[in-house]
C-alpha positions as CSV (number, residue, x, y, z in Angstrom):
1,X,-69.2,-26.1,-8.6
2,X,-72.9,-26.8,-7.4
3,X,-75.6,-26.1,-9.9
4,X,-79.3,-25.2,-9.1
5,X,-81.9,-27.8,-9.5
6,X,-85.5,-26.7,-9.7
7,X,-87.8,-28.9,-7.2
8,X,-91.2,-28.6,-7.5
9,X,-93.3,-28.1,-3.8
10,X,-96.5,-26.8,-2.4
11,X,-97.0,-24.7,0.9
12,X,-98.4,-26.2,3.8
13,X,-101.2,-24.3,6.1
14,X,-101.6,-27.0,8.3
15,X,-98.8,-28.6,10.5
16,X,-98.2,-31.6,13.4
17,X,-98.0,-35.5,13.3
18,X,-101.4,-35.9,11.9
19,X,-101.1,-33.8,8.8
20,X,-97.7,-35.4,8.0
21,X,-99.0,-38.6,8.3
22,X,-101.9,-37.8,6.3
23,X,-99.2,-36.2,3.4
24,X,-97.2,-39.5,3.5
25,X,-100.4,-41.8,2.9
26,X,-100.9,-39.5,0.0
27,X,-96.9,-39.9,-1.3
28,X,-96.3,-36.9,-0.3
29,X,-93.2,-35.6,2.1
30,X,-93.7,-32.8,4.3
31,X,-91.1,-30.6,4.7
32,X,-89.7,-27.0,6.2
33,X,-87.6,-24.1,4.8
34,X,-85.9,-21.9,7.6
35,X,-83.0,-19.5,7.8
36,X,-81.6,-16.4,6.5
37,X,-83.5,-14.2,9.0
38,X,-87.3,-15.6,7.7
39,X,-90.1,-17.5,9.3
40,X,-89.9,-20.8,8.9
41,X,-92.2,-22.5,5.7
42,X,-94.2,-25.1,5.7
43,X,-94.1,-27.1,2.9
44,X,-95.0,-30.9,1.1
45,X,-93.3,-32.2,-2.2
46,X,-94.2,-35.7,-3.9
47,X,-92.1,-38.6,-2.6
48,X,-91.6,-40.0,-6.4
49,X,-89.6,-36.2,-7.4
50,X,-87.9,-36.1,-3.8
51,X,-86.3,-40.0,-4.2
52,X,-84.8,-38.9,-7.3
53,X,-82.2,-36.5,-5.5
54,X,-82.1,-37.8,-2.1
55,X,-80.8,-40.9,-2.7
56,X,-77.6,-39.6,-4.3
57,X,-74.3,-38.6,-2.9
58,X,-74.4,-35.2,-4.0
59,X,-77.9,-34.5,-2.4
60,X,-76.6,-32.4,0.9
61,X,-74.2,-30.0,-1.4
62,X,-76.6,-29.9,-4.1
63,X,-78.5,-25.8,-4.5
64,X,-82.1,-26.1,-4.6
65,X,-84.4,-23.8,-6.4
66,X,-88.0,-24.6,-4.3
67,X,-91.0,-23.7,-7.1
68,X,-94.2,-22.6,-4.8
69,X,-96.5,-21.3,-6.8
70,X,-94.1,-20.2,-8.9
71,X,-92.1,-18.4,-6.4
72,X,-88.4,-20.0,-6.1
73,X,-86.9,-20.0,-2.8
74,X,-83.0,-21.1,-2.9
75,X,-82.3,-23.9,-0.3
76,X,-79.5,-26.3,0.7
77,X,-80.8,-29.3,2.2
78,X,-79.7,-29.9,5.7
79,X,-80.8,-33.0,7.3
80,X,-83.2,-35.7,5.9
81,X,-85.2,-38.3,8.5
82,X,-86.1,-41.6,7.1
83,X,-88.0,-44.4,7.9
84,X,-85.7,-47.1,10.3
85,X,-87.2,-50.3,8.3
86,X,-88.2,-48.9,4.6
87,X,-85.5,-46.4,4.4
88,X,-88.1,-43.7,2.9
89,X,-87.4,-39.8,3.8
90,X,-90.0,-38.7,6.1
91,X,-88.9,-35.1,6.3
92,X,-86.7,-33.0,4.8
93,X,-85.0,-30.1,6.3
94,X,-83.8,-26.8,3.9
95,X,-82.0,-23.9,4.7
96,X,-82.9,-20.7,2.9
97,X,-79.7,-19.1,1.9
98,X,-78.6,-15.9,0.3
99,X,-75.1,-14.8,-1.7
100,X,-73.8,-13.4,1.7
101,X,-74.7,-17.1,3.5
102,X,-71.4,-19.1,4.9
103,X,-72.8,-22.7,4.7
104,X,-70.4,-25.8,6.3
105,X,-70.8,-28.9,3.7
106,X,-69.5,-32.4,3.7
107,X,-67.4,-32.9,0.4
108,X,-67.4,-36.7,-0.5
109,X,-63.7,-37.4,-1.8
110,X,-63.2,-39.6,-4.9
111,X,-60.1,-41.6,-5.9
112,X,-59.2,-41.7,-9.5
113,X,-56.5,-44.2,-11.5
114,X,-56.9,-46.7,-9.0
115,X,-56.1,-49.4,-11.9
116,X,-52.7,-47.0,-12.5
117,X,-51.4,-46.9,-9.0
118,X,-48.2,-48.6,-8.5
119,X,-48.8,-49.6,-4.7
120,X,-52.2,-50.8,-5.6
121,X,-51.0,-53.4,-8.7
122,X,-48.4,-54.5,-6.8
123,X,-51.1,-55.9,-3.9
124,X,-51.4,-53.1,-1.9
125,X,-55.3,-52.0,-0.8
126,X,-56.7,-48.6,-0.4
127,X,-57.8,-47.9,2.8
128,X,-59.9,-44.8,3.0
129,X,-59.8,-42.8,5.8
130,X,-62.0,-40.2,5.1
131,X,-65.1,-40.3,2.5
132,X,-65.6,-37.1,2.8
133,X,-63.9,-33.0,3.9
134,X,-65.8,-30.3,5.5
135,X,-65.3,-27.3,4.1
136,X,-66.7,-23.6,4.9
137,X,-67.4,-21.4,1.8
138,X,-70.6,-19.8,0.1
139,X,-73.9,-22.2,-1.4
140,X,-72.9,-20.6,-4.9
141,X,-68.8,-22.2,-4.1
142,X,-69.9,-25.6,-2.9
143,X,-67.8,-28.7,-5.1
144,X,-69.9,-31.2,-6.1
145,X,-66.5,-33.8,-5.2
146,X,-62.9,-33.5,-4.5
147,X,-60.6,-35.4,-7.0
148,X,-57.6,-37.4,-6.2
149,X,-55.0,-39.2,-8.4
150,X,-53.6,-42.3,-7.3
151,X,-51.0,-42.3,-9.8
152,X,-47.2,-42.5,-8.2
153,X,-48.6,-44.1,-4.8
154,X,-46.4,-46.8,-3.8
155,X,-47.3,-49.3,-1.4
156,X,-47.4,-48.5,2.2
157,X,-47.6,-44.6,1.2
158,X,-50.2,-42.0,2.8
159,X,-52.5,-39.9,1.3
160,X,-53.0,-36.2,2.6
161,X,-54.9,-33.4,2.7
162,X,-52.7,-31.4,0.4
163,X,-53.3,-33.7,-2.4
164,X,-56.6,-31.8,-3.1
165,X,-56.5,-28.6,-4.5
166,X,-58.9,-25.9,-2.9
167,X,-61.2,-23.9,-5.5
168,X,-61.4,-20.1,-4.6
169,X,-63.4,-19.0,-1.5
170,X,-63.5,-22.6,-0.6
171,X,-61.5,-23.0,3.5
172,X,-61.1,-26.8,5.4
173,X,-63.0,-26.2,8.5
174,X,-60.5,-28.6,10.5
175,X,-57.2,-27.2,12.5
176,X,-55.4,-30.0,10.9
177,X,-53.7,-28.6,8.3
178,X,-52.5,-31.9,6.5
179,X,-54.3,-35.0,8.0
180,X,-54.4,-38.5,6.2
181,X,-57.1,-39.3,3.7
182,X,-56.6,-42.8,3.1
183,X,-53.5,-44.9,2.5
184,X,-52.2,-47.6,0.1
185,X,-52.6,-50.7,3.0
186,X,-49.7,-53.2,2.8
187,X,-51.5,-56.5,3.2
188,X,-50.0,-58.9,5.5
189,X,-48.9,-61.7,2.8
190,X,-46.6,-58.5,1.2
191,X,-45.1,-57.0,5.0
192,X,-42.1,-58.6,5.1
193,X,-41.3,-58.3,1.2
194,X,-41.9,-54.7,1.8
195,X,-40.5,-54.2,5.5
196,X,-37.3,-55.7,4.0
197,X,-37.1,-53.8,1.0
198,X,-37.1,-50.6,2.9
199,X,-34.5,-52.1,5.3
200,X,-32.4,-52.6,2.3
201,X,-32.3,-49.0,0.7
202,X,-30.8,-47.3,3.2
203,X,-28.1,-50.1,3.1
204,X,-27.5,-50.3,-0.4
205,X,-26.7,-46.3,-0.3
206,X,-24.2,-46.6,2.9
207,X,-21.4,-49.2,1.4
208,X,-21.8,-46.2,-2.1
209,X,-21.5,-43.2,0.5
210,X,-18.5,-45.5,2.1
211,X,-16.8,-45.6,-1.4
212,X,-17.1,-42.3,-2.2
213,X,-16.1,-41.1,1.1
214,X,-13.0,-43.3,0.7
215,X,-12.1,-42.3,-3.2
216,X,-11.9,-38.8,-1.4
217,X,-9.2,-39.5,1.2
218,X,-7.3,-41.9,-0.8
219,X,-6.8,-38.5,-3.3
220,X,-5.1,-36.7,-0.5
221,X,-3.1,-39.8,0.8
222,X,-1.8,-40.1,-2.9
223,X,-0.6,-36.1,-2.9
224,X,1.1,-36.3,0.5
225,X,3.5,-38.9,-0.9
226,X,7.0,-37.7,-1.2
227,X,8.5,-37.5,-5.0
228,X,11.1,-39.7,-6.2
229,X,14.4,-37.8,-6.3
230,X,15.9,-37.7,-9.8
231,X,19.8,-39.8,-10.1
């Protein structure tokens, strides 16, 4: 579950274009905190800290404690604008939330035993269909990841949904109750190998199914025949 990370700030008085662009000269971020029935805050936080936790994964599911002037205001980021050529955050966007608050996050989805998975030695590639599930639970219930084993995938073989096992409190926010996730791709070299293959099973079981079949009326056929009468 998502643990709290304490991220040093400072309140801002002043606010518009010129005093952010005055804040990022300095290396500084400004920022806002808004939600849970509250006025919105104002607020700037040195870019050095902030590029330490935005540039990872878990950054948008990850519980914030904001330290202003000592006083800690817990916060889920929500949206983050950067910069379209140097790709640094110019603002940052938190939402105050409270042990009551419903929050919907993006959960990125990772795949695990890749190296084990049957369809995947034999050739096959994974193709991902979704990095990541939105789910609908409280900040305090948010999983960092959702874990999925590969092993027992064969080639040509879907992942779904109901490979990943919900914590408590935790709901899929989608109507689909068991899309795909991702798939174990047969590669083109490997389709008629495999096309063939699954062509054949069903074949191989109907000439047994025909044996059988016919091992149970010969049985009869053998009891209907009349006894030899004794001399």
């Amino acid at each position: 579950m998502t643990q709290v990370t304490v991220l040093a700030a400072q309140a801002r008085e002043s606010v518009g274009k010129g005093t952010a662009r005055a804040l990022r000269r300095n290396e500084e971020v400004p920022a806002v905190i808004y939600g849970d029935k509250t006025a919105p805050m104002a607020i700037s936080m040195t870019l050095k800290l902030l590029l330490g936790y935005v540039n990872k994964a878990a950054f948008f599911t990850t519980l914030f404690d904001v330290d202003i002037d000592g006083k800690k205001h817990r916060v889920l980021p929500r949206d983050v604008q950067f910069h379209p050529v140097s790709d640094r955050p110019l603002h940052v966007d938190f939402l105050r939330v409270s042990p009551s608050t419903k929050v919907r996050v993006q959960v990125p989805v990772h795949f695990l035993n890749t190296e084990k998975c049957p369809g995947i030695k034999r050739g096959g590639t994974l193709n991902i269909v979704h990095h990541e599930i939105e789910v609908l639970c409280s900040p305090s219930q948010i999983p960092v990841k959702f874990d999925i084993n590969l092993e027992g995938y064969a080639i040509g073989t879907a992942v779904h949904l109901s490979a990943i096992e919900l914590p408590k409190g935790v709901t899929y926010t989608s109507k689909e109750t068991d899309y795909t996730i991702a798939a174990i791709a047969v590669p083109s070299a490997l389709r008629g190998a495999v096309e063939a293959e699954a062509a054949a099973t069903p074949a191989a079981a109907a000439p047994a199914a025909g044996k059988a079949a016919a091992g149970k009326a010969a049985a009869p056929a053998a009891a209907a025949k009349p006894a030899a009468k004794k001399k």
